[in-house]
C-alpha positions as CSV (number, residue, x, y, z in Angstrom):
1,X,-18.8,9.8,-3.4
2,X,-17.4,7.0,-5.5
3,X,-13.9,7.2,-7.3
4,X,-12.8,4.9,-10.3
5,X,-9.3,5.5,-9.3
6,X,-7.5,5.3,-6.0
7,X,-3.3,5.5,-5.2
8,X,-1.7,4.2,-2.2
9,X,1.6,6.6,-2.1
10,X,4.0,4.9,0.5
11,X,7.3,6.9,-1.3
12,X,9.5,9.4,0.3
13,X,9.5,12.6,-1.8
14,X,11.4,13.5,-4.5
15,X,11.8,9.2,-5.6
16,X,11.1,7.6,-8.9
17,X,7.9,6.2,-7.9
18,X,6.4,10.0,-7.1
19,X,7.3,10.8,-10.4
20,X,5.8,8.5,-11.5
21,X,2.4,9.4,-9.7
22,X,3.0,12.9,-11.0
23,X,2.6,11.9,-14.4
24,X,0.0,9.2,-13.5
25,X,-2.8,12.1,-12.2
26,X,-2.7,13.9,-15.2
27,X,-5.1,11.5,-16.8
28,X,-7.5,10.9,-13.6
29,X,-10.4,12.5,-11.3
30,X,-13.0,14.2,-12.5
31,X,-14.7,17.0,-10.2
32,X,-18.0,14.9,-10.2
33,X,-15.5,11.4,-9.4
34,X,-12.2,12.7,-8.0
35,X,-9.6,10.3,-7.6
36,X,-8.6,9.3,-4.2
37,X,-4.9,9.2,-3.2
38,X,-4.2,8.1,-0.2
39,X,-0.7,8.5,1.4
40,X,0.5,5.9,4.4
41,X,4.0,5.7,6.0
42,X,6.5,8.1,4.2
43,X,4.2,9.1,1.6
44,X,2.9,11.5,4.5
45,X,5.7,13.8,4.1
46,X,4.5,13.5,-0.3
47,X,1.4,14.9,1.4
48,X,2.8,17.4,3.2
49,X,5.3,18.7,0.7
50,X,2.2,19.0,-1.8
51,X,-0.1,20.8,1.0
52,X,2.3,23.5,0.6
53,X,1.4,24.2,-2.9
54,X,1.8,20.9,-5.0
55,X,-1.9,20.2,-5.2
56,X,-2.6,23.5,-6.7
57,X,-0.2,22.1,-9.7
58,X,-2.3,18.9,-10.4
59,X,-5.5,20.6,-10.8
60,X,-6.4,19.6,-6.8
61,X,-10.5,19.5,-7.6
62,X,-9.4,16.5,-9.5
63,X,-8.7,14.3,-6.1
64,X,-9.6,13.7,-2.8
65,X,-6.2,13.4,-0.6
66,X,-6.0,11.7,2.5
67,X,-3.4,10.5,5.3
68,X,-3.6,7.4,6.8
69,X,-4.0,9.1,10.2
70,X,-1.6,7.2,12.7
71,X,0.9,7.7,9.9
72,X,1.1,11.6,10.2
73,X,0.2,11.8,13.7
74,X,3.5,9.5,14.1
75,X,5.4,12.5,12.1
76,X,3.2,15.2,13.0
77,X,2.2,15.1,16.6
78,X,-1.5,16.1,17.0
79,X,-1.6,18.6,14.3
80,X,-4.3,17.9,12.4
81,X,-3.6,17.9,8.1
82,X,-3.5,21.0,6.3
83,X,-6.3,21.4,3.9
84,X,-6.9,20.0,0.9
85,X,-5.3,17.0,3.4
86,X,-7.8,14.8,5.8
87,X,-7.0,12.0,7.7
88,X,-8.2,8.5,7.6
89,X,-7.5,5.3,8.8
90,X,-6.5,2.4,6.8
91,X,-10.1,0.8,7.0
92,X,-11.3,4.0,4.4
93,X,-8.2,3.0,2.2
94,X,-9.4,-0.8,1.8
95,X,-13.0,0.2,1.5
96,X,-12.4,2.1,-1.4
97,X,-9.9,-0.3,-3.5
98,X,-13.0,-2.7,-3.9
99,X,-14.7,0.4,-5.6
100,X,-11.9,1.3,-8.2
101,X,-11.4,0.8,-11.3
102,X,-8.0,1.1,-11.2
103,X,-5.4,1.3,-8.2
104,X,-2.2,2.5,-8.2
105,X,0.5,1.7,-5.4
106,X,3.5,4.1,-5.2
107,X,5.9,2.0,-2.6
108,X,9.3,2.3,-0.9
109,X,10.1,-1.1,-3.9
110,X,8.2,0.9,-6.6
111,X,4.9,1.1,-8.8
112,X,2.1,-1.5,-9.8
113,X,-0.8,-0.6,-11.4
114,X,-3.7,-2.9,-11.7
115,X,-7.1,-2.5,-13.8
116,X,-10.0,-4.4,-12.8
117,X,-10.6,-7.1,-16.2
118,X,-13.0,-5.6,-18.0
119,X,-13.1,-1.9,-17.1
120,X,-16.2,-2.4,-14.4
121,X,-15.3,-2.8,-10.3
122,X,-18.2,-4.4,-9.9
123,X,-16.3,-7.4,-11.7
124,X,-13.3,-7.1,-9.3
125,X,-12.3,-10.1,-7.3
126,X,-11.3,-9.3,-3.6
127,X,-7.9,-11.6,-4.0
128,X,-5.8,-8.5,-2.7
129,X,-1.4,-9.5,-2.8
130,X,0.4,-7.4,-0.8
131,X,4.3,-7.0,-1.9
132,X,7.1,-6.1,-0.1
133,X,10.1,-5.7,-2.3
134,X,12.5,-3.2,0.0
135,X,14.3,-3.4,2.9
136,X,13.5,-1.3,5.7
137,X,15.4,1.5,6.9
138,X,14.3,2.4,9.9
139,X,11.7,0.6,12.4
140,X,9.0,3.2,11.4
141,X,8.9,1.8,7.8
142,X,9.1,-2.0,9.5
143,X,6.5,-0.9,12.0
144,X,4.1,1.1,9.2
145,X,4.5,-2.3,6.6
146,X,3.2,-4.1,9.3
147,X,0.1,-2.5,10.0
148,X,-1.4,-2.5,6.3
149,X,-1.3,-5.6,6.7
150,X,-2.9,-6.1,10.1
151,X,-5.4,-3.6,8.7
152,X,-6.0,-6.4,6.0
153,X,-6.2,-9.2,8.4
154,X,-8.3,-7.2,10.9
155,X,-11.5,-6.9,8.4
156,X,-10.6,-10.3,7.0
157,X,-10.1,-9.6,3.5
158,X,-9.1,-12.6,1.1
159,X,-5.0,-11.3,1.2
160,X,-1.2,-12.5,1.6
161,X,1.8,-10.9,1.7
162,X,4.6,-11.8,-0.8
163,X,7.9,-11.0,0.6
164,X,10.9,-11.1,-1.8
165,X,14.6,-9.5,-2.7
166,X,15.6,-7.1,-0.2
167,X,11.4,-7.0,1.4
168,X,12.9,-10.4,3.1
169,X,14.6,-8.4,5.3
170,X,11.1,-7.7,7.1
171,X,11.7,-11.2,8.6
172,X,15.4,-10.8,9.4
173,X,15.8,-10.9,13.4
174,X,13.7,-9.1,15.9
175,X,11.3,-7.9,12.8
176,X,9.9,-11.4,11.9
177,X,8.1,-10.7,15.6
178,X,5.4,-8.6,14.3
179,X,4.9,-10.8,11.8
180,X,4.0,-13.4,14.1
181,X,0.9,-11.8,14.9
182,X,-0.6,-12.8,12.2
183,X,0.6,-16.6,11.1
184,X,0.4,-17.8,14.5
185,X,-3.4,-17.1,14.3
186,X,-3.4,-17.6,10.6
187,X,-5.1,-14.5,10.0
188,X,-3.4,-13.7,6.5
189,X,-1.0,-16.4,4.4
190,X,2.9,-15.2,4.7
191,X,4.9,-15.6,1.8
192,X,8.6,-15.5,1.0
193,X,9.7,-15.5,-2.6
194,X,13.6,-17.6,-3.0
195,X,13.9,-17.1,0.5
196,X,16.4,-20.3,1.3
197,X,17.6,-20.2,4.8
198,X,16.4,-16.5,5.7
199,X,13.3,-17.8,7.2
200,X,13.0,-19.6,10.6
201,X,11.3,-23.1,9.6
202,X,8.5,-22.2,12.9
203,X,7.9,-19.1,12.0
204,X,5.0,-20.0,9.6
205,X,5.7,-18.2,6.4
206,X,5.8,-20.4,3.4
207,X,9.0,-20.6,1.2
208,X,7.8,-20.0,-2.4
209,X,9.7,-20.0,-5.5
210,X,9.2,-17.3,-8.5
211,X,7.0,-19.7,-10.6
212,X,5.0,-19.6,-7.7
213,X,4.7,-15.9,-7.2
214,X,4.1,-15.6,-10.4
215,X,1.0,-17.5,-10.0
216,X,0.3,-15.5,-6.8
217,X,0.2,-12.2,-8.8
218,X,-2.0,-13.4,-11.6
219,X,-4.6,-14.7,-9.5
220,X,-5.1,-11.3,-7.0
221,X,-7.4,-8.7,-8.3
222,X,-5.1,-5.8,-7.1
223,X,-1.4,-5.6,-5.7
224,X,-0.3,-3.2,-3.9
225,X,3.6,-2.8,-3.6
226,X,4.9,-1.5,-0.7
């Protein structure tokens, strides 16, 4: 079943950007076309908190909600999701953003919304900008960054990843090793937005400044902030 909506929720409960989902769903899914949300990194304990009795406040035959599932099983062990939960990997999550209409991303650095041009997603482009606008606090969040964008890379989608502000500190120290992975293969361009001297010059990222960026964001068919 097809959705014209889909929300990548990344945000730790109880932050501005779940609020603003909250008031988001009110105006999407429809029983025939339920809106997908699907919760990766510390939006898993959203999920969690809302399997307890959220969902039943946002009118839950409206959605579909899913885990990415190495996110939970990283914070869950091998329980498997409570219902209305599932889990899926990060594959289902990119499958569907080519299908939507509109996609919402709820991150650690906030909210984007985009709307594919003309209302239709068959009219979509596949430019996807990943944007990493906070600093991680722990290595799970560094680790859990990481791997939407390997999932990205690994069904070679037309995507970068636009660091800037306190997301730089991604590629601070012994975190700019995972990153690696993908620009000494090339697999996905590696941006970093007014970056000056926070970059190693071999570590293949590309120093951009905001006019730049802002060329980056108008040319990608969906962002998603995380």
């Amino acid at each position: 079943m097809n959705s014209d909506y889909i929300a990548l929720v990344r945000s730790k409960p109880g932050s501005k950007a779940n609020r603003a989902l909250l008031a988001a769903l009110a105006g999407v899914g429809t029983v025939d076309a339920p809106a997908i949300l699907f919760f990766q990194g510390d939006g898993c304990e959203m999920a969690h908190a809302l399997a307890g009795g959220g969902f039943g406040s946002i009118d839950s035959d409206r959605f579909e909600p899913c885990v990415c599932a190495t996110s939970w099983a990283r914070r869950y062990g091998g329980a498997s999701p409570p219902a209305p939960l599932r889990a899926e990997s990060l594959v289902f999550l990119f499958q569907r953003l080519a299908l939507a209409r509109r996609v919402d991303a709820f991150g650690l650095g906030g909210w984007c919304c985009c709307l594919a041009p003309d209302g239709s997603a068959a009219n979509r482009s596949t430019r996807l900008l990943l944007e990493v606008a906070s600093a991680p606090a722990d290595e799970r969040q560094r680790r859990e960054t990481l791997e939407v964008a390997l999932g990205a890379a690994a069904l070679e989608l037309e995507a970068g990843v636009l660091f800037h502000g306190a997301g730089l500190d991604h590629l601070a120290g012994e975190g700019a090793r995972g990153w690696r992975q993908i620009t000494d293969f090339g697999l996905l361009e590696i941006l970093a937005q007014d970056a000056g001297d926070r970059i190693a010059p071999d570590s293949g990222v590309v120093a951009v400044d905001a006019c730049r960026a802002g060329r980056l964001r108008a040319a990608a068919s969906t962002i998603l902030l995380l």
